[in-house]
C-alpha angles and dihedrals in degrees: 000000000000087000100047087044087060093042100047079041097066096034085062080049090058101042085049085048095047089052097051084054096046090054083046102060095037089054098052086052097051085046094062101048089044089054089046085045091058099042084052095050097037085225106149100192091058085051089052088051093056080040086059100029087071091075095070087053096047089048089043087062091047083063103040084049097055086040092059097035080052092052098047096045093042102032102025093206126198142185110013092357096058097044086056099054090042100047081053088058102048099040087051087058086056102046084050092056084038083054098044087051101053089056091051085056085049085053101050086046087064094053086049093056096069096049140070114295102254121206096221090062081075090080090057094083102045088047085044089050088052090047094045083046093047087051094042092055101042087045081056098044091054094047086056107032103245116157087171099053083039086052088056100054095047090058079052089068095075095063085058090050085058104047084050093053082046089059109039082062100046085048093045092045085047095052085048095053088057139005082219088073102050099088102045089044099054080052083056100047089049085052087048090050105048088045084056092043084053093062091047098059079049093057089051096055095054090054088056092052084044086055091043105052097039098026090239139070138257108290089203127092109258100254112238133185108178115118105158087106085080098032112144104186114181126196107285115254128259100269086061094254128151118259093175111142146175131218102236 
């Protein structure tokens, strides 16, 4: 009876564990579209709410951490046990810099606010839709265990790499139009950048359910599609067109 109780015991943990996780990862999503809502409405105060909302997902992985440090002291799991207490740790790590990043995003959207509208902000929710999809799908895929479905999301990151690279050369090409529009489109391409950290976290999330599910990790090469490392943008020509371009 000792034994079942344990066991019965530590399953409860890692349902617990698996919960915290869940919220988690309902609560960063929410936090992002909450944080694009407000930079395409130019409301502040929505903006100030993602910025506050980052503090319950900041305490939920304080506890996640002290419930997975307790397991592994008290149960010392191993095989699949132990992958699952450890992938919890870890994907918690990466909601809570999810969550740090879409209040950056909040915080930019305040700056914004107080500057001229821009046309090129009009990409950040459809780049902000493909990264909520991306963590919606890897948060499902952990819950059920679906290293295929987790595998799928984690080829999607590489769309979000390339409307990224679109946009840090729009935006280039903008500030060099006219000084005016220096200081609202850095705001943007922090915007841009935190969006494209964000999948990234995704992505990292689906290699841990991958690792999870099959005890090793994705033999592919993480797609990427950034290349603004190696961006060269010129002046644009005379006739106003675009000469932004990228070292393949």
């Amino acid at each position: 009876m000792a034994t079942d109780h344990i066991v019965k015991s530590f399953d409860d943990e890692l349902k617990h564990l698996n919960q915290i996780i869940t919220q988690m990862g309902g609560l960063a999503e929410a936090q992002l579209q909450t944080a694009i809502e407000a930079l395409m409405r130019r409301d502040t105060d929505l903006a100030g709410q993602a910025v506050q909302n980052d503090a319950r997902i900041d305490e939920l992985e304080r506890q996640v951490d002290s419930l997975s440090v307790r397991m592994l002291a008290l149960r010392q799991p191993m095989a699949q046990d132990l992958r699952e207490v450890v992938a919890a740790l870890k994907i918690s790590s990466d909601l809570e810099r999810i969550g740090d990043y879409a209040a950056n995003v909040a915080k930019r959207a305040i700056a914004l606010a107080q500057t001229r509208p821009m046309r090129p902000a009009h990409v950040i929710p459809r780049m902000g839709r493909m990264v909520q999809a991306i963590i919606k799908d890897v948060l499902d895929a952990y819950i059920d265990h679906d290293a295929e479905k987790a595998v799928a999301a984690w080829e999607r990151d590489e769309e979000v790499d390339e409307m990224y690279t679109s946009l840090f050369r729009e935006l280039l090409t903008y500030m060099m139009e006219d000084p005016r529009n220096i200081s609202p489109c850095t705001h943007l391409l922090f915007i841009a950048k935190n969006i494209e950290r964000i999948g990234d976290h995704a992505t990292n999330i689906a290699e841990l359910v991958y690792f999870l599910v099959h005890g090793r990790e994705i033999e592919a090469v993480r797609p990427k599609g950034d290349t603004t490392s190696f961006a060269l943008v010129t002046p644009p020509n005379g006739d106003g067109t675009d000469q932004a371009k990228s070292k393949e």
